[in-house]
N, C-alpha and C positions, 0 to 999 in steps of 0.2 A: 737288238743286235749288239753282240759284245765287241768293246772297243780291241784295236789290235794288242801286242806285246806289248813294253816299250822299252828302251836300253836304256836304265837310267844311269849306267856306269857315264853315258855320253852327254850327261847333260851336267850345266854348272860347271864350277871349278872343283880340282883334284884336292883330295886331302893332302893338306902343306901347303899346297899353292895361293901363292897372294891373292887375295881377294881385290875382284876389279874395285877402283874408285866409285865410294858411291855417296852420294848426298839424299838422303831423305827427309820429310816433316817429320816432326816430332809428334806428340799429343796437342802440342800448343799451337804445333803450326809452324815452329823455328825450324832453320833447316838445320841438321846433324850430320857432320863430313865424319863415317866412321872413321878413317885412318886416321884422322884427326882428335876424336872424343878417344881411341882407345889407346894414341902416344906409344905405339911398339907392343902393348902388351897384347899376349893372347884374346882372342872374340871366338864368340859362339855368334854365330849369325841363322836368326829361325825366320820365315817366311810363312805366313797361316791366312786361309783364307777367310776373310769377314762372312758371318752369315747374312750382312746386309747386303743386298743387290743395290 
């Protein structure tokens, strides 16, 4: 059965818009406060899903 549409215009924040506060692990494990690590300047922010389960 195929999944429905989706609107992905609805999802996430808008291009320009601040990106919500976020803290993540690193590779090592530290935690990295982006608006923090990137001091004002422009971010590319990518999301990818691990093939490990």
């Amino acid at each position: 059965m195929p999944l429905p549409p989706r609107d992905f215009d609805a999802i996430g924040p808008k291009e320009g818009q601040r990106f919500p506060d976020v803290r993540l692990s690193d590779q090592t494990g530290a935690l990295v406060d982006l608006h923090e690590q990137r001091a004002g300047r422009p971010a590319l922010v990518v999301f990818y899903r691990s093939a490990e389960w």
